[in-house]
N, C-alpha and C positions, 0 to 999 in steps of 0.2 A: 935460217931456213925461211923460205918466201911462203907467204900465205897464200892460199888459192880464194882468187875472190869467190864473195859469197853467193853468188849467182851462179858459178859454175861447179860448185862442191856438191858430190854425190848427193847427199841428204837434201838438197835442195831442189836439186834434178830431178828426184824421185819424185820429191813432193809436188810441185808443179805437174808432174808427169800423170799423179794419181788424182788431182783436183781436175784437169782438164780433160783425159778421156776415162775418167772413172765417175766423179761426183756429178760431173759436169755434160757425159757421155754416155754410151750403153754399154762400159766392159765392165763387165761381173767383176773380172781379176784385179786391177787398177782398182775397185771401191775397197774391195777385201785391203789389198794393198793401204788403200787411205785410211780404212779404223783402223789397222793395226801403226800405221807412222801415228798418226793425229793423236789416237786412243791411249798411246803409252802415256803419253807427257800427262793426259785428263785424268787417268789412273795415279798416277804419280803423284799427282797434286793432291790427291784427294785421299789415299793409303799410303803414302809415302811420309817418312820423318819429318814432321816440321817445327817450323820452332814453337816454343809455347809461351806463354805468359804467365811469368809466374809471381810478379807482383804491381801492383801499380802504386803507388806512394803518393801526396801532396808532400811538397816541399816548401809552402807558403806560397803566399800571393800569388796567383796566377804560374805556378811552375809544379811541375808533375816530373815523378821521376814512374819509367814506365822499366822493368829488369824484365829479359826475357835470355831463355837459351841460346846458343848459336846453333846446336842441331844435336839432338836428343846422342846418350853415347848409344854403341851398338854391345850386343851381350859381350862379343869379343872383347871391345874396347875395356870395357868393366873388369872382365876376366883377367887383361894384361895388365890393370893396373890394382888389382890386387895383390896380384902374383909379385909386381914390383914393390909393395909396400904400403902404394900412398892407396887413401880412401878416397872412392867416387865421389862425386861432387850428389849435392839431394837437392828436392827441390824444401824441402822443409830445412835445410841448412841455409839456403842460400835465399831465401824468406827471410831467416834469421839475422844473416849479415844486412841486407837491404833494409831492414828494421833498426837497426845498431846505426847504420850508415847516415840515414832518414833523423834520429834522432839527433846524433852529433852535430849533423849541419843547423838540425832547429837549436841548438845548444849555442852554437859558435853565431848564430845570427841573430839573436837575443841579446 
């Protein structure tokens, strides 16, 4: 399946479309138009799941070990994997491991 280049793909059309006679012009409809394209993604960034940091480590000399999430689970996700068996991952577990980890290496580097 061929890609529609990026210039011509609806979403980009519109945007263009809302920056030139809306931000850029006098139609009321087109600005409206623009917060709501632009304003998703700002919202998003800002209330939206992201990753967190959950520990930072020294590893010796000049070397950091930095653990973080890949993207927070969702209640669903949680719920499906209880229901299956296995236990959610925490963030005070996975501290834990990162600590164990951090250690060994300074162990085996000694």
């Amino acid at each position: 399946m061929a890609l529609i280049p990026r210039m011509l793909r609806p979403s980009a059309l519109i945007r263009r479309k809302a920056i030139n006679t809306g931000f850029l012009g006098p139609s009321m409809l087109w600005k409206l138009i623009g917060v709501l394209v632009f304003g998703r993604s700002t919202i998003k960034k800002f209330f939206g799941k992201n990753p967190e940091v959950i520990d930072v480590s020294s590893l010796g000399s000049g070397r950091v070990m930095q653990l973080t999430t890949s993207k927070p689970l969702s209640r669903r996700s949680r719920k499906k994997m209880v229901r299956d068996g296995v236990t959610p991952r925490t963030i005070k577990g996975d501290r834990a491991l990162a600590q164990l980890w951090a250690e060994s290496k300074s162990r085996s580097a000694s």
